[in-house]
C-alpha positions in Angstrom: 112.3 73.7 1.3 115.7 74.8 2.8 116.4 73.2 6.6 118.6 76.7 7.0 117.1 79.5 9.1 119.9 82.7 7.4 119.3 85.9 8.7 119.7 88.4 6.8 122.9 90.9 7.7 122.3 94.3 7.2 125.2 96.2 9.1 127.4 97.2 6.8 129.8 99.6 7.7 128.9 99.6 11.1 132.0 99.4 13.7 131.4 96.7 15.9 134.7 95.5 16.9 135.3 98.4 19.6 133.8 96.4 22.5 135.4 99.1 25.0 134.2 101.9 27.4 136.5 104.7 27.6 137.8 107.2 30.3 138.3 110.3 28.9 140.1 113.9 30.0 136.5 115.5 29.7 135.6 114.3 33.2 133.5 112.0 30.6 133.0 108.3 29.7 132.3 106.9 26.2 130.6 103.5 25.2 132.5 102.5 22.0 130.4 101.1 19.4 131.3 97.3 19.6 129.9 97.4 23.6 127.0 99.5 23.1 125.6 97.8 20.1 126.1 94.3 21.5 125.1 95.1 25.0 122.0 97.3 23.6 122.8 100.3 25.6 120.3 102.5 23.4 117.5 100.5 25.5 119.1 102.7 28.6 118.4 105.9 30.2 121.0 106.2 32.4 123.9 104.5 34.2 125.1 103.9 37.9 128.7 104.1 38.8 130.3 102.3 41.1 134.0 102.9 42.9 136.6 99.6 43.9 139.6 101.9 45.6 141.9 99.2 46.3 141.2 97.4 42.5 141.0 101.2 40.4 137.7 99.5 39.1 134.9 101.1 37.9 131.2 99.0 38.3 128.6 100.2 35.9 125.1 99.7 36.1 122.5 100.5 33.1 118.7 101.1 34.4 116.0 103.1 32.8 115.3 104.5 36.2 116.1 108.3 36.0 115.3 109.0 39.6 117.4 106.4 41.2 120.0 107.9 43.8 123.6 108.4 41.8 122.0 108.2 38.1 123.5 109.8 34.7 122.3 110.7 31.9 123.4 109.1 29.1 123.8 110.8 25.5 122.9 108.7 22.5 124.8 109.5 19.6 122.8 110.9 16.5 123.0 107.5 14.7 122.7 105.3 18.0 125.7 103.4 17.7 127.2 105.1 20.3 127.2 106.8 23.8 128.7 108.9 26.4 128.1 110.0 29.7 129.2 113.3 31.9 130.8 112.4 35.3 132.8 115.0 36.8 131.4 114.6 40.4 132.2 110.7 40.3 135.5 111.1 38.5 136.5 114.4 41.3 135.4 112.5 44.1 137.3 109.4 43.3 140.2 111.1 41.7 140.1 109.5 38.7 141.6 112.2 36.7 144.6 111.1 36.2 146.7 110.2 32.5 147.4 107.1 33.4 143.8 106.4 34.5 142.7 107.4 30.7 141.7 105.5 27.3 140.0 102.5 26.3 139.3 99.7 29.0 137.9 96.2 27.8 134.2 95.5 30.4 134.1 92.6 31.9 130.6 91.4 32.8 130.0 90.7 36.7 127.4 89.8 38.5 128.0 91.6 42.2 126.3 90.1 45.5 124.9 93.5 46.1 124.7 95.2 43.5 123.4 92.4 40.4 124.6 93.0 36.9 127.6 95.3 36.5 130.3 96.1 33.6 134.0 96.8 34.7 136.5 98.0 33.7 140.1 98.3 35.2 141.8 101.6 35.3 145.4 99.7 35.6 144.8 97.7 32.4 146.8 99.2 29.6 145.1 101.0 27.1 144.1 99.2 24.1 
């Protein structure tokens, strides 16, 4: 009897070293495969969005909770290895539409006196 406890790797082919969420032109925000896979963001519903002005950092919040105040939808893709989400109102409001605002951003896992668990991302860090 073996004192080894293997388990068994079975994703090939899968893209798991984009651990980024990205801000894109299309008033939209996409979770890269490396961060949705390793944070399990096909167990979510939807996503909260929070606004630092004088840091250009975005706070985001996943919760299953479709009716909580400021909630999006997010859109699995077909093989659930990635996601995206629609937020022109958030991205208008904070004028966030910017070029230099857009690409891939690196999270960085918080916890937030307020607000609990959130993922961030810094507009101002270069894009990756």
């Amino acid at each position: 009897m073996s004192d080894y406890r293997f388990q068994k790797f079975t994703n090939t082919g899968a893209r798991l070293g984009n651990y980024c969420i990205s801000l894109n032109p299309s008033f939209s925000f996409g979770f890269l495969s490396g961060f949705y896979n390793k944070e399990h963001i096909k167990n979510y519903t939807s996503v909260i969005l929070f606004y630092d002005k004088e840091k250009k950092a975005i706070g985001f919040q996943f919760t299953n909770d479709l009716k909580a105040r400021g909630a999006f939808k997010i859109v699995h893709g077909k093989k659930q290895s990635t996601g995206s989400l629609t937020a022109r109102s958030f991205i208008t409001e904070n004028d966030l539409g910017k070029k230099e605002y857009f690409g891939k951003k690196t999270p960085k896992k918080i916890i937030d006196e307020t607000f609990g668990n959130l993922f961030v991302i810094d507009l101002l860090d270069k894009e990756m």
